[in-house]
N, C-alpha and C positions, 0 to 999 in steps of 0.2 A: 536652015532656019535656026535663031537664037536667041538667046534675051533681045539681042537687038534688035528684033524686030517689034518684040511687047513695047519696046521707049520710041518708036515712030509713031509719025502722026497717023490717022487714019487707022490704028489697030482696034481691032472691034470684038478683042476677047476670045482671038483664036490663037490660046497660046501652044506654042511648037512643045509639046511636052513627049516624051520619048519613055513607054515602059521601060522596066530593065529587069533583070534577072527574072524573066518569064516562065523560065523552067522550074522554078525556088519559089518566087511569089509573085503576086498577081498585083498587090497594091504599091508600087514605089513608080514614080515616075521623076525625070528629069528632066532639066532645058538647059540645052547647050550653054556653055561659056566656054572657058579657057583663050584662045586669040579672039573668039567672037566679043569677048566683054570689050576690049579698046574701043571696037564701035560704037559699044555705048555710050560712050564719053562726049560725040560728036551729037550726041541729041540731048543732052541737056540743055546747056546755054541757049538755044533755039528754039526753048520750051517756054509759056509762059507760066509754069507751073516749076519749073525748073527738079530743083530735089526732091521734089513730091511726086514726080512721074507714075515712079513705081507704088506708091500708095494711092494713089488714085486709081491707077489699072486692079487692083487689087480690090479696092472699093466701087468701082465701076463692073466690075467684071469678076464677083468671087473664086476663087478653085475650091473644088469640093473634097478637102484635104481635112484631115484630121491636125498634122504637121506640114508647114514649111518652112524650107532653110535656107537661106542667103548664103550662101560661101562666097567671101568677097575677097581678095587680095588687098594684104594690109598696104600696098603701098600705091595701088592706081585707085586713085581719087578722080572723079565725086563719087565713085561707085560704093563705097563704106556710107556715105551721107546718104546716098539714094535706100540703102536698105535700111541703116538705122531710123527712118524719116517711114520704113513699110514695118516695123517692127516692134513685136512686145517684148523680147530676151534678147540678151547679147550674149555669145558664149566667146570665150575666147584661148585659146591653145598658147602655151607658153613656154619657151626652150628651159633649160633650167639652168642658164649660164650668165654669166654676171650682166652683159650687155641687154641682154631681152630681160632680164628682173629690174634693171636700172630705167628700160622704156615702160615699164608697168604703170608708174605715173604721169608719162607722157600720154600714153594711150585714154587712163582715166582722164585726163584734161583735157584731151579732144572731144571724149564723149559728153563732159559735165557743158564744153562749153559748146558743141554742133547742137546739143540737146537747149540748149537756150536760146543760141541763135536760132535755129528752125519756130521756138516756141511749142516744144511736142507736146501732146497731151491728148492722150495719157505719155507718161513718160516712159520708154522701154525700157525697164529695169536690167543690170547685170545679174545671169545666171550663175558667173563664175568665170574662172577661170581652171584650165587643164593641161599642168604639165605633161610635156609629150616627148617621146621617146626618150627614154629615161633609161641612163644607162649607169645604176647606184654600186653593178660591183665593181668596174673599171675606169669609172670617172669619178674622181675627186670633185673634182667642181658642181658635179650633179648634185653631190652627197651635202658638198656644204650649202650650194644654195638652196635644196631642201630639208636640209638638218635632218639628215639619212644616216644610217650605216650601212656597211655592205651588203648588210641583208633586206636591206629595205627600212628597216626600223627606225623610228622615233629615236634621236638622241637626246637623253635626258642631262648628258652634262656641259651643254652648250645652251648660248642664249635663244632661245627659238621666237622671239620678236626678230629679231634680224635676217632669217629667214625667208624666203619668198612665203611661205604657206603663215608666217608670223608676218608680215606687212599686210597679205592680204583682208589676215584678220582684224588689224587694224585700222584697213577702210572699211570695215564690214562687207567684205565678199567672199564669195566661199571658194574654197580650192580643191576641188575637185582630186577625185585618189587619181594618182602620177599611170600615165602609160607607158610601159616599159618599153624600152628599145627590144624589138625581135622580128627575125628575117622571115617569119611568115607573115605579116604584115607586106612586106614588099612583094613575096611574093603572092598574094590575094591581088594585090593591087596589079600588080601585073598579068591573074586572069579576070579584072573587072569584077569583084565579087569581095561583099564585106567579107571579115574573117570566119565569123560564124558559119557562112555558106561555104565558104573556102572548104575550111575545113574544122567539122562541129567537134566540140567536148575540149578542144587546147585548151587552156587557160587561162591565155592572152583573150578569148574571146567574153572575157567576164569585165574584160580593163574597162568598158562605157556601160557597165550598167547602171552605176552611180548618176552618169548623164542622162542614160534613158527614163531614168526614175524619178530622176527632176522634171525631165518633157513631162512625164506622166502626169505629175503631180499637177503643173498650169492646165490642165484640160477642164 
């Protein structure tokens, strides 16, 4: 079972949701995607509700969640339209390298214009944006498109408008403090467990409190 199954017809709000980390905590639950989500693709156009599937199951059918979160894959569409169209926030993860800072404005155009086309309302506002795996003392490029030094620092004798964390400021969105590149991340992920549980007190494990604090704050 998987999301695909919540965008077929006939589902009556029994969504496939999977505890996880049982042994750590008792409130996190999941619903399959990864290859499952392609299938969803095949039950839109044959919907007549079309991009509003997944806001409808949502409003048909509450989850009794504090939080939930769409992880969508920026590049298989209409699955970004289907969340954005179930959504109040948009967060979104960003490399810190000339190509992915240069799509910064593509991505806002998509959303200013899927957000007009659909007619949303309320309108989902952006949370931000979150430089990710950041690697400021061996990447130059890191460094310049966050106007970093090697220690992570603020450079004050550069232009920081031109910047990714200075454009952003200039659409008014917020940029979120940078997650640094480190191999305990891969390995957490490769025992299924965020870093905190992985393994408590690193320091890597403070990099999304800034994020958490924002979730907190919409409640």
């Amino acid at each position: 079972m998987s999301i695909a199954s919540v965008l077929k017809k006939g589902f009556k709000g029994n969504y496939p949701i999977q505890q996880i980390w049982n042994s750590k905590l008792n409130n996190v639950g999941v619903i399959q995607g990864g290859e499952a989500v392609r299938d969803c693709i095949r039950e839109v156009p044959i919907h007549a509700r079309g991009h509003y599937i997944l806001n409808d199951r949502l409003m048909d059918y509450p989850i009794d969640s504090d939080v939930l979160i769409f992880d969508t894959p920026a590049s298989l569409e209409p699955m970004g339209v289907l969340a954005l169209a179930a959504s109040t926030h948009v967060l979104s993860p960003i490399k810190p390298e000339i190509k992915d800072a240069q799509g910064l404005f593509g991505f806002v155009r998509w959303y200013e214009t899927t957000i007009e086309e659909l007619r949303l309302s309320p309108v989902p506002s952006i949370l931000g944006f979150v430089p990710m795996r950041v690697d400021y003392q061996d990447s130059g490029i890191h460094r310049d498109v966050l106007g970093i030094d090697k220690k992570g620092n603020v450079r004050k004798d550069i232009d920081q408008t031109e910047t990714l964390p200075g454009l952003l400021e200039s659409l008014n969105i917020r940029c979120f403090p940078f997650v640094k590149e480190s191999k305990n991340y891969l390995r957490a992920c490769a025992e299924g467990l965020p870093l905190p549980l992985y393994r408590s007190g690193l320091p890597s494990s403070d990099d999304f409190s800034a994020i958490a604090n924002a979730v907190l704050e919409q409640q």
